[in-house]
MILO-79847 format. One line per 5 residues: number of its first residue (from 1); their letters; for each residue z, x negated, y negated of C-alpha. Coordinates in Angstrom, 2 decimals. Example, Ala and Ser with C-alpha at 12.3 -4.5 7.8 and 13.67 -1.06 7.14 Angstrom:
% residues 2
1) as) 7.80/-12.30/4.50 | 7.14/-13.67/1.06
END
This chain:
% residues 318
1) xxxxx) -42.72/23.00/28.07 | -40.16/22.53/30.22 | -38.96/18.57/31.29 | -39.41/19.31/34.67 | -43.14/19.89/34.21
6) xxxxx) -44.02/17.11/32.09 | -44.24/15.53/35.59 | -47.25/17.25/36.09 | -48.88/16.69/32.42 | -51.62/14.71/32.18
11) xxxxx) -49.50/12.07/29.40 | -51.15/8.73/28.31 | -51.86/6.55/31.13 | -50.81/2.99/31.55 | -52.92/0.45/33.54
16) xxxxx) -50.61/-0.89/35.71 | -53.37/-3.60/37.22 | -50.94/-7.01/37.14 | -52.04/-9.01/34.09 | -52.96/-12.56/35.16
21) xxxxx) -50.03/-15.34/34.39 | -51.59/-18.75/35.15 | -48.98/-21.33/36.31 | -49.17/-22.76/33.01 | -47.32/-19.37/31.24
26) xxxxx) -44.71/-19.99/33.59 | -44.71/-23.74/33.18 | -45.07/-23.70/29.16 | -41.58/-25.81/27.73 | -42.14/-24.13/24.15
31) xxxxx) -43.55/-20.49/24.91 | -41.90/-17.32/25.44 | -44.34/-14.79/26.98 | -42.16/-11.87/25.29 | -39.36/-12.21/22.60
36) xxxxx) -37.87/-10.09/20.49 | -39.45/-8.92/17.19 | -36.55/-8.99/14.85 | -39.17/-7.48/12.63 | -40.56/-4.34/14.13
41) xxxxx) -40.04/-1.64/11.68 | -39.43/0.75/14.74 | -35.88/-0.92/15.97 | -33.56/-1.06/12.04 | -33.05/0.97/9.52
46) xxxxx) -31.77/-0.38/5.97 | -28.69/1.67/5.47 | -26.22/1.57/2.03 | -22.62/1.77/2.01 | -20.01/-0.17/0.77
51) xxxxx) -17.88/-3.37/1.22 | -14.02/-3.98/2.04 | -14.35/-4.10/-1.74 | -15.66/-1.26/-2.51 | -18.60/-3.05/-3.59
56) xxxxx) -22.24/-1.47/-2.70 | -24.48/-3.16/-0.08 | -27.65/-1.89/2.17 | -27.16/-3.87/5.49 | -29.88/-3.43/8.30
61) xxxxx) -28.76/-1.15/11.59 | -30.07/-1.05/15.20 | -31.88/2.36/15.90 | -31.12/3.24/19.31 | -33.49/6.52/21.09
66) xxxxx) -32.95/8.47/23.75 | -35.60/7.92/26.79 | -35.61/10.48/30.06 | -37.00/8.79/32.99 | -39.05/10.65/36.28
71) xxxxx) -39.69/9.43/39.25 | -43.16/11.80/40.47 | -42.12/15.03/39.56 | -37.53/14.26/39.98 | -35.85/14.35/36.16
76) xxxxx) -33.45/10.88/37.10 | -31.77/9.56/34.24 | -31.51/10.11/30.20 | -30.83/6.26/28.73 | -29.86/5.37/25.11
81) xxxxx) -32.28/2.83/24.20 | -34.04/1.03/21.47 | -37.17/1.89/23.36 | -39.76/-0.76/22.77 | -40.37/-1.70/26.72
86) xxxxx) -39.97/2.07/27.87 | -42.53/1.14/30.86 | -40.68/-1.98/31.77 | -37.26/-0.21/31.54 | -38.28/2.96/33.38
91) xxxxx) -39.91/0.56/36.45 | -36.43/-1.88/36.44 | -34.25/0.87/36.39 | -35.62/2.90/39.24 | -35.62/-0.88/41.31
96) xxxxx) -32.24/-1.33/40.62 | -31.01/1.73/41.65 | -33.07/1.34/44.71 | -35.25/4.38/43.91 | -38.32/2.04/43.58
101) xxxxx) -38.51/-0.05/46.24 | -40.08/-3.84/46.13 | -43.46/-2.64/48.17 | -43.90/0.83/46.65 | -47.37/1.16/45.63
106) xxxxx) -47.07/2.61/41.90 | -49.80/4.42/40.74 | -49.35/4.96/37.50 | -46.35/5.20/34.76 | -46.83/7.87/31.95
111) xxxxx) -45.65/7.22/28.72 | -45.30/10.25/25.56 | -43.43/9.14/22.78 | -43.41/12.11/20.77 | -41.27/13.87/23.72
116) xxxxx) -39.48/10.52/24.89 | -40.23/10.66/28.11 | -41.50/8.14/31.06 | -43.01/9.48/34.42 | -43.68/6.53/37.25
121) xxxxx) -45.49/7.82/40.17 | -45.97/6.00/43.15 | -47.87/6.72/46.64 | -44.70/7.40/48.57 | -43.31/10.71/48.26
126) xxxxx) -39.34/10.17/46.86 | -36.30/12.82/46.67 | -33.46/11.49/45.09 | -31.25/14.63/45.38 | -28.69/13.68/47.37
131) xxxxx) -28.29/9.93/45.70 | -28.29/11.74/42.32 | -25.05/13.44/42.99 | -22.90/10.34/43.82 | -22.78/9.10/40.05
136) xxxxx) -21.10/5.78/38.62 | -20.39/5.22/35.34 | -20.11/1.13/34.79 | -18.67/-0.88/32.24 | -21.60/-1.39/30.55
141) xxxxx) -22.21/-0.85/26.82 | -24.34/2.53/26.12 | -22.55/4.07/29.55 | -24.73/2.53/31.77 | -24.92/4.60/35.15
146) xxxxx) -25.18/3.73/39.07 | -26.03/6.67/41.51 | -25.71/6.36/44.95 | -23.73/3.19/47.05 | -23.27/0.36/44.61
151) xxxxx) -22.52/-2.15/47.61 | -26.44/-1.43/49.18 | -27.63/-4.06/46.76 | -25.27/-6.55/49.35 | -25.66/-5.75/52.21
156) xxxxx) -27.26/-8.21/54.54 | -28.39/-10.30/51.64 | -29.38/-13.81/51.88 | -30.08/-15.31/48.26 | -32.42/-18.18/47.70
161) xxxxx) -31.59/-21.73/47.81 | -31.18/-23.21/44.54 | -30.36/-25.32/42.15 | -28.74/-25.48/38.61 | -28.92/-29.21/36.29
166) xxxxx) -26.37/-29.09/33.82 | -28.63/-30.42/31.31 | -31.28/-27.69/32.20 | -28.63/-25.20/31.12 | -27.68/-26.87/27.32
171) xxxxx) -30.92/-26.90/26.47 | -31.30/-23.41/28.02 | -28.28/-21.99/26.11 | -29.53/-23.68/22.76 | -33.15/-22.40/22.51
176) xxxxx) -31.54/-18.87/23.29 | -29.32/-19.24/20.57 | -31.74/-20.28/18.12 | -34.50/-17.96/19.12 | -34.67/-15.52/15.99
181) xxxxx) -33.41/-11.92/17.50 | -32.35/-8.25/17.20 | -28.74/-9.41/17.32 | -28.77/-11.74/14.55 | -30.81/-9.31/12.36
186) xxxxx) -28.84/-6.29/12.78 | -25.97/-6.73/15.56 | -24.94/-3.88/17.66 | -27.42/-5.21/20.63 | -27.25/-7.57/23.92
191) xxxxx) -29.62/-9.87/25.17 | -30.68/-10.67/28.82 | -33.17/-13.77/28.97 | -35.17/-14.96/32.25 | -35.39/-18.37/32.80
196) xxxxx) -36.97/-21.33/34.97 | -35.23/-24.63/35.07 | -34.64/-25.26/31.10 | -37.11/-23.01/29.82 | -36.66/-19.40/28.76
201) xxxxx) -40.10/-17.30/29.83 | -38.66/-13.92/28.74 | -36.39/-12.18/26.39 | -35.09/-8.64/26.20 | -32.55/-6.87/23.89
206) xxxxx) -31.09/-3.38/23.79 | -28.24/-1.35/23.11 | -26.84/-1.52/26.75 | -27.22/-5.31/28.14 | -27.59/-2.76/31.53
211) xxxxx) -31.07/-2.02/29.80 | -31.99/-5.34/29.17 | -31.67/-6.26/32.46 | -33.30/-3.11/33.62 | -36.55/-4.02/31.23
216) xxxxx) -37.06/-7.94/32.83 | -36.49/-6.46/35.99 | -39.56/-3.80/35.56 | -41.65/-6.87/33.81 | -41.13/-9.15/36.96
221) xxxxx) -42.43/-6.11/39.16 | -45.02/-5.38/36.87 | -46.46/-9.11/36.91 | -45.35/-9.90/40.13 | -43.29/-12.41/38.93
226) xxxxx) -41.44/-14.16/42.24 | -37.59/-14.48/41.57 | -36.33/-17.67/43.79 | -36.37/-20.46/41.01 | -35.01/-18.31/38.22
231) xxxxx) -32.01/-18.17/36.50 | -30.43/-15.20/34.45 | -29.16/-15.49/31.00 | -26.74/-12.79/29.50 | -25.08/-11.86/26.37
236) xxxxx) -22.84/-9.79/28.41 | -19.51/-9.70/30.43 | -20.16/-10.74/34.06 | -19.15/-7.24/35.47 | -19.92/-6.08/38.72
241) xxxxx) -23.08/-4.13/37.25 | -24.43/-7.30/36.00 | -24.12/-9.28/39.31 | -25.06/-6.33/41.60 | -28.52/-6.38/39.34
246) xxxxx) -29.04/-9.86/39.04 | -28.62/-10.11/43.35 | -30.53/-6.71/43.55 | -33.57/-8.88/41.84 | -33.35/-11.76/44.04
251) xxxxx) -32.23/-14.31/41.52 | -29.43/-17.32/42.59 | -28.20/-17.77/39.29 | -26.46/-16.12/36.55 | -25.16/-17.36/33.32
256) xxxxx) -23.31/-15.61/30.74 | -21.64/-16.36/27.01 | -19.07/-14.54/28.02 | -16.33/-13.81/30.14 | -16.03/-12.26/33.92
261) xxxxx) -14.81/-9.35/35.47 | -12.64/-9.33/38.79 | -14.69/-7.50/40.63 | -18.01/-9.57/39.27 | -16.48/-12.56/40.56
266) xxxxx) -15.64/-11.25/44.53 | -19.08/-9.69/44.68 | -20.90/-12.77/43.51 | -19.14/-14.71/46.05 | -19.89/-12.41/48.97
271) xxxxx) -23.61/-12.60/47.73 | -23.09/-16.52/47.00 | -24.45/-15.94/43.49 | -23.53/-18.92/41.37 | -21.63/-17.16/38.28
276) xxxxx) -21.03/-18.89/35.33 | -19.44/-17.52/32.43 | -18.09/-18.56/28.98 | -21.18/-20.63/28.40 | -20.45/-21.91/24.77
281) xxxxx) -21.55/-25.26/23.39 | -20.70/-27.90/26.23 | -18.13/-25.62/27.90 | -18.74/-23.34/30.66 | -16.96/-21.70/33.63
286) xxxxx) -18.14/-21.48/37.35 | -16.31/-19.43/39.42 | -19.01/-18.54/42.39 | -21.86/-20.69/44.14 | -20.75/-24.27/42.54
291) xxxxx) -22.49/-26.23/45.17 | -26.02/-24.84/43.32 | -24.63/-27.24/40.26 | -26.05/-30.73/39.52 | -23.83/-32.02/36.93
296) xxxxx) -26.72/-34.87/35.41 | -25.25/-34.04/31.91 | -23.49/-36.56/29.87 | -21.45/-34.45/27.31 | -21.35/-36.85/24.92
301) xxxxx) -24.69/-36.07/23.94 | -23.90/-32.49/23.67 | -23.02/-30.66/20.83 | -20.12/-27.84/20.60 | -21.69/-24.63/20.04
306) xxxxx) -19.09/-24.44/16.97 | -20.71/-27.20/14.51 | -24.08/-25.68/14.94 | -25.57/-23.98/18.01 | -23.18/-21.40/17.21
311) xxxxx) -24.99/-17.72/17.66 | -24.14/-16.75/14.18 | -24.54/-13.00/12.39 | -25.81/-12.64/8.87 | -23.39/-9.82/7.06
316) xxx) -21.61/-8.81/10.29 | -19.57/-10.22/13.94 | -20.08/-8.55/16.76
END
C-alpha cells in the first residue's frame, strides 16, 4: 500500500473529545500534567563502545523515528522524531505552518505505528499544493522545515498583554532544571516547557526543539488550552523559527537557556514578544518586550545556576 492511500485506511482512531482540565490542573504549584519519562523503554537504547581511554562502557542513546504526517488525504511532511506525542506533534505542526487553522473542526487524527504514519482530518476540505512547494529549511536541530510565507505568522498581530515577575522566572528555570528528563538521561534532545506564572504545566522533549514546540502546540489545541497568561520555556537558540512559533501560538513570552539569533530578535520586536535569552542561574538577557518585566527579585537570594541548579549530564555534555 501506497502512502498516499493510507489516507483513506481505516487506521486506529483517536477520540479527539477535549479531556476536561479543571482550573485546579492549571493552577496546581507542584504538578506537571505531562513530563518526560526518562524511563520509557521506547525512547534509549543501551549502546557499548569505548572511552577516550580505550576503556569499555555501555552509555544510554536517544532513539529518534521517522513520522510522515497527512493532512485528509495530502502526504505534508516526513519529521525525525522520538515519537511518543505523534498526535500532539502531527496537530502542532500543521497549526504552525498554518495548515490547521485555530477553528478547524478536526474530526479525527489516525495513528499506525507499525507504518509510522499520522492522518488528521478535519471538516474543511485543505490543498496544500501550492504552499508545499515554497520550502524553508530553519536552523533548527533535526532540519526543521517551514513551507509557505514565514512572515504570515506576523502579520497584523496583536499579542496579549502581559506580564513577567522576575522571581516567577527563578523558580521557573529551577524546577525545569531539576525535573528528571530525556536530556539528562541520554543527551542528544531539547526541551520546550509551557508555563503559567512560576509553574511549569507541560513538558516536551525531542530531537528537534522545532518538534517540541510543535507537540505543546498540538496539546494546547487538543485541550483547548487558552494561550494569553503563558510563558514559553526553551532549551533552544532563540531563532527566528522559535519566535515565529511561539507568536504563531499566541503566547507574550519566551524564555530561553540560550542565546539569540539576529533575526529572532527583529521579529520578536515587530511582534512585541518579550525575548529573553541566556537564562542561567540569576543571569538573563532581554532584548524584546522589557516593559512585560517586573523585576520583584532580590538576587541575593538567588543562587548561580553554577553551584547547583546547574542542568548537568551524567557520562556526556551536550
Amino acid at each position: 500500500m501506497t502512502l498516499k492511500n493510507l489516507a483513506s485506511k481505516n487506521l486506529a482512531r483517536k477520540d479527539l473529545a477535549p479531556k476536561d482540565l479543571a482550573p485546579k490542573d492549571l493552577e496546581s504549584p507542584d504538578r506537571y500534567l505531562l513530563r518526560p519519562d526518562p524511563h520509557d523503554p521506547r525512547l534509549t537504547e543501551r549502546v557499548k563502545g569505548v572511552d577516550q581511554t580505550g576503556a569499555p562502557i555501555e552509555t544510554a542513546v536517544t532513539v529518534e523515528r521517522a513520522l510522515t504526517i497527512f493532512l485528509n488525504a495530502q502526504e505534508i511532511v516526513t519529521a525525525m522524531t522520538i515519537n511518543d506525542y505523534p498526535e500532539y506533534l502531527a496537530l502542532g505542526y500543521l497549526l504552525n505552518q498554518n495548515m490547521l487553522l485555530p477553528d478547524d473542526v478536526v474530526t479525527g487524527v489516525d495513528y499506525d505505528e507499525e507504518l509510522s504514519v499520522v492522518v488528521v482530518r478535519t471538516k474543511r476540505k485543505t490543498n496544500y499544493e501550492k504552499k508545499l512547494k515554497k520550502k524553508v529549511q530553519t536552523s533548527g536541530c533535526a532540519q526543521g522545515t517551514v513551507f509557505g510565507d514565514l512572515m504570515e505568522a506576523l502579520e497584523d498581530v496583536k499579542l496579549p498583554k502581559a506580564k513577567l515577575r522576575t522571581s516567577w522566572l527563578y523558580t521557573l528555570t529551577h524546577k525545569v532544571n531539576t525535573t528528571p528528563s530525556l536530556y539528562l538521561e541520554a543527551g542528544a534532545i531539547h526541551g520546550c516547557v509551557l508555563a503559567v506564572k512560576d509553574r511549569p504545566l507541560v513538558y516536551m522533549e525531542d530531537v528537534g526543539r522545532h518538534n517540541a514546540v510543535d507537540k505543546i502546540a498540538g496539546w494546547m489545541f487538543r485541550n483547548k488550552v487558552g494561550s494569553a497568561d503563558k510563558i514559553f520555556y526553551t532549551t533552544g537558540r532563540l531563532t527566528s523559527e522559535m519566535v515565529i512559533k511561539t507568536v504563531r501560538m499566541g503566547i507574550p513570552i519566551l524564555i530561553s537557556r540560550s542565546g539569540f539569533t539576529a533575526w529572532g530578535v527583529e521579529l520578536a520586536r515587530k511582534a512585541n514578544l518579550t525575548l529573553i535569552g541566556r537564562a542561567r542561574g540569576k543571569r538573563f538577557i532581554a532584548l524584546s518586550g522589557e516593559d512585560r518585566i517586573v523585576f520583584d527579585q532580590d538576587l541575593a537570594y538567588v543562587e548561580d545556576e553554577s553551584a547547583k541548579h546547574r542542568r548537568k549530564a551524567a557520562v556526556h555534555e551536550d
